[in-house]
C-alpha positions in Angstrom: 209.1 112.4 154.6 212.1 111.0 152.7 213.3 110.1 149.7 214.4 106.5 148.3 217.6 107.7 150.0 216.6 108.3 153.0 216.9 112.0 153.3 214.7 114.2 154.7 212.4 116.4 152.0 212.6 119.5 154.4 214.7 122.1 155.6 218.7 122.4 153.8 218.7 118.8 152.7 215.6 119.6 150.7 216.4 122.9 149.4 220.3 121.2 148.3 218.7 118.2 146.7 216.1 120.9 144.5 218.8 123.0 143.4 220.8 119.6 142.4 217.6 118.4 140.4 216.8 121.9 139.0 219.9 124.1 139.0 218.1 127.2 136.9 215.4 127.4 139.6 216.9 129.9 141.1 217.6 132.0 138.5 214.4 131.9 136.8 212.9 133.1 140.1 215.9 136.1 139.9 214.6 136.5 136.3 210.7 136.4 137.1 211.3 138.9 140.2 213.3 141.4 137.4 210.6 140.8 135.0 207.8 141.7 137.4 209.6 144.5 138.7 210.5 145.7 135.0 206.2 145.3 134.3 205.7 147.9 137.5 207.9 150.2 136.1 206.4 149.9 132.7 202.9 150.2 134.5 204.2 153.5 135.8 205.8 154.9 133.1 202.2 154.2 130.8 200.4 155.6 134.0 202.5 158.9 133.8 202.3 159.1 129.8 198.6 159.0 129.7 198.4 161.5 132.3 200.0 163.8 130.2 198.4 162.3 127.2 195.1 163.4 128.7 196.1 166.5 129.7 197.6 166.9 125.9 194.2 166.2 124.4 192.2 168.0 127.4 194.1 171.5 126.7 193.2 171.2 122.7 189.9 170.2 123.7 189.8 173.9 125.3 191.1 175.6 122.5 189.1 174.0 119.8 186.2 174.5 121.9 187.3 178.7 122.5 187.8 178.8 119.0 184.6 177.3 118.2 182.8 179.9 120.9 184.6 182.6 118.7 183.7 181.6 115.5 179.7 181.3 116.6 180.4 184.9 117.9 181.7 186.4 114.9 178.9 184.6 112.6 176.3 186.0 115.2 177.8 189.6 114.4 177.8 189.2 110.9 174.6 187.6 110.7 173.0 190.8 113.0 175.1 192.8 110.3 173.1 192.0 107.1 170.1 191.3 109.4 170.1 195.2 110.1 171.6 196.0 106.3 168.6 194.1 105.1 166.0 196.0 107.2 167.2 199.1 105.9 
C-alpha cells in the first residue's frame, strides 16, 4: 500500500510519516505505559493496606470476642452467687 505520494505505509517510512502526522503519539504511549505501571503499584500498595487492614480488624475481633467470653464468665459467677445466697 501507498499513500497519494507514493510511499510505502509499512516499515520506517510508515512509522516517520505517523510520527510527522501525530508527533505526541509517542509520548502519550510513554505516558499510558507510566500510568499503567503507577495503577500496579497502587493495586499493590491497596493489596498490602488491606492485608493489614484485615489483620487490624481480625486482632480486635479477638479481643472483643475474649472480653466478651469474660464478661459472660463473670455474670455466670455472680449469677451462681445470689443463686446460692438465695437458696440459703
Amino acid at each position: 500500500m501507498s499513500d497519494e505520494n507514493g510511499a510505502s505505509f509499512y516499515g520506517a517510512d510508515y512509522n516517520h510519516r505517523f510520527q510527522q502526522r501525530y508527533p505526541n503519539s509517542q509520548r502519550r504511549g510513554v505516558d499510558v505505559k507510566a500510568k499503567s505501571q503507577k495503577f500496579v503499584e497502587l493495586t499493590n500498595t491497596m493489596k498490602i493496606f488491606q492485608k493489614e487492614e484485615i489483620e487490624k480488624v481480625r486482632t480486635e475481633l479477638l479481643r472483643d470476642v475474649e472480653n466478651l467470653e469474660s464478661n459472660l464468665h463473670n455474670s455466670l459467677i455472680k449469677l451462681n452467687f445470689v443463686c446460692q445466697q438465695e437458696k440459703s
